[in-house]
C-alpha positions in Angstrom: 16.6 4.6 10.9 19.1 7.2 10.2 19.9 8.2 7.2 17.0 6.6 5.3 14.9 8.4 3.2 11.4 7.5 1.3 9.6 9.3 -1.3 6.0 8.8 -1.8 5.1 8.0 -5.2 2.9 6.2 -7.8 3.2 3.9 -11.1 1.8 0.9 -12.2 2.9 -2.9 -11.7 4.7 -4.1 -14.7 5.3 -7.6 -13.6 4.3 -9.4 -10.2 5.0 -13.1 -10.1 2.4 -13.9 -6.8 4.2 -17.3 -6.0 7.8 -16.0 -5.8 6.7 -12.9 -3.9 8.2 -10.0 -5.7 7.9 -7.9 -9.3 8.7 -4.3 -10.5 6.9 -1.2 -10.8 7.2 1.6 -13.5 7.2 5.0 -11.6 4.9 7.6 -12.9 8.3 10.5 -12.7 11.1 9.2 -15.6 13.5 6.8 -13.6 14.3 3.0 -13.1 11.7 0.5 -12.2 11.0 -0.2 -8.8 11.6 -3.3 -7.2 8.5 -4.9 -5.5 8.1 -7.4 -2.8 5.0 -9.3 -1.0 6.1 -8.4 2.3 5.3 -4.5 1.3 1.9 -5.1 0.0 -0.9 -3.5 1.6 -3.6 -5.0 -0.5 -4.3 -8.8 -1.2 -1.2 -10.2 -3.1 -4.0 -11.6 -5.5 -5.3 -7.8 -6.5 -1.4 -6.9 -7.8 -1.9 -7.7 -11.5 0.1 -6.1 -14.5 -0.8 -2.6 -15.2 -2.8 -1.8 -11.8 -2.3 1.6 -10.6 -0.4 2.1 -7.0 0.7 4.2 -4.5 4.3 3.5 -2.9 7.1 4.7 -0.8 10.3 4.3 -2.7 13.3 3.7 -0.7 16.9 3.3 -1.7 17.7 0.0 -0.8 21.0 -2.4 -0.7 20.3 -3.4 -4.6 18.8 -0.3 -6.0 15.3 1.3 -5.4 12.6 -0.8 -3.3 9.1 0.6 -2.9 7.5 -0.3 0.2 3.8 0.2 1.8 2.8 -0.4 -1.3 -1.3 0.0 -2.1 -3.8 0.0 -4.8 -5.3 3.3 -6.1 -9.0 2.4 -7.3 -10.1 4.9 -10.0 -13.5 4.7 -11.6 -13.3 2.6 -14.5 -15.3 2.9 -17.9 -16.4 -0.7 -17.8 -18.3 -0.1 -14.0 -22.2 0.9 -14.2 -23.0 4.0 -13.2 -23.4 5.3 -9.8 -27.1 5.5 -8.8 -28.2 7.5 -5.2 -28.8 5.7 -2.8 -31.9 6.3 -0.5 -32.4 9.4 0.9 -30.0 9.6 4.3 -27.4 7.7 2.6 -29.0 4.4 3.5 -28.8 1.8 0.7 -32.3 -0.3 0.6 -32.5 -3.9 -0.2 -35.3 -5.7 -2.2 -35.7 -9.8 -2.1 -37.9 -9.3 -5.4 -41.6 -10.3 -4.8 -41.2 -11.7 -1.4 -43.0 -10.2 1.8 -40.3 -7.9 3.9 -42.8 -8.3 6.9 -40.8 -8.1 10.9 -39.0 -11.4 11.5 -39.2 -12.4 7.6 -35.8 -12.8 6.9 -34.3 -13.5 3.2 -32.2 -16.4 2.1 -29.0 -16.5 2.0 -28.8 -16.3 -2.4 -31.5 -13.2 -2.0 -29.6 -11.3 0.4 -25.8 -12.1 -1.3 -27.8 -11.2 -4.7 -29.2 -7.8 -3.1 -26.1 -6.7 -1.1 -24.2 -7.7 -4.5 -26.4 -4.8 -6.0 -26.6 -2.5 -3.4 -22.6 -2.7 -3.7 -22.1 -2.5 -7.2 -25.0 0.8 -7.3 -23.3 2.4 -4.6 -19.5 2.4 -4.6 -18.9 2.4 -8.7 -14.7 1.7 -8.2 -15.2 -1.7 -6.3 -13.5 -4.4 -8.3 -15.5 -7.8 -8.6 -12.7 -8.9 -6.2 -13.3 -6.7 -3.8 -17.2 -7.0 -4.1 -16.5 -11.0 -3.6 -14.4 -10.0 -0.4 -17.1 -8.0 1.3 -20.4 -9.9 0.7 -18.5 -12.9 1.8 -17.9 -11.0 4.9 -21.3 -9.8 5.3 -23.0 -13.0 4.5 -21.0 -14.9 7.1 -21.9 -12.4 9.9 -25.1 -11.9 8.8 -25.7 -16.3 9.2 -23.6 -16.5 12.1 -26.4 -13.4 13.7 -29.8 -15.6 12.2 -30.5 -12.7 10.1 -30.7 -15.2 7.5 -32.8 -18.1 6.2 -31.2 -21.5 6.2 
């Protein structure tokens, strides 16, 4: 790749159109907007809305600048709850309210993807709903597919 140069920089996505593939990002440094496409997204397509904050390599390409390895850059947001410790050790406990957490007592599925919902949300305050969706699914599914959960 001779010859090519990239630039690492951020700005935030002014338009991405999800079913075409492609959109434009406004650069943080003065300059023209930065063409985007699908193919260069790190992230979930889904998670590129107007105005979300990324991080990009911007490349001169055939028809003007073209940002590739393009990714999301989570900041805390005012809207999140706060970030409560978790237990001491780092270890995030779960509670299934009032019932017994005796050996071999596993939860159901709705108490555990309720807990690890707000073990997620208390622990890691920049996690999007998104994201938070992403993961417990995740979770869950291993966590059923292993019997560590009720039917």
């Amino acid at each position: 790749m001779e010859g090519v140069w990239a630039v690492l920089m951020t700005g935030r996505v002014l338009r991405f159109d999800e079913v075409r593939g492609y959109g434009f990002i406004a650069p943080s440094e003065p300059g023209e907007d930065v063409f985007m496409h699908a193919n260069d997204l790190i992230d979930e397509k889904f998670l590129y809305q107007e105005g979300s904050e990324v991080e990009f390599f911007m490349e001169m390409g055939e028809k003007g600048p073209k940002a590739s390895q393009i990714r999301l850059v989570h900041q805390p947001s005012g809207n999140r709850l706060p970030v409560r410790p978790a237990a001491p050790g780092g270890v995030v406990t779960f509670h299934y309210g009032e019932r017994a957490e005796a050996a071999g007592d596993a939860p159901s599925r709705d108490e555990f993807r309720a807990a690890l919902t707000e073990a997620l949300v208390e622990s890691v305050d920049t996690l999007t709903a998104a994201q938070i969706k992403q993961i417990r699914g995740c979770v869950v599914e291993l966590a059923r597919a292993r019997g560590w959960l009720d039917s």
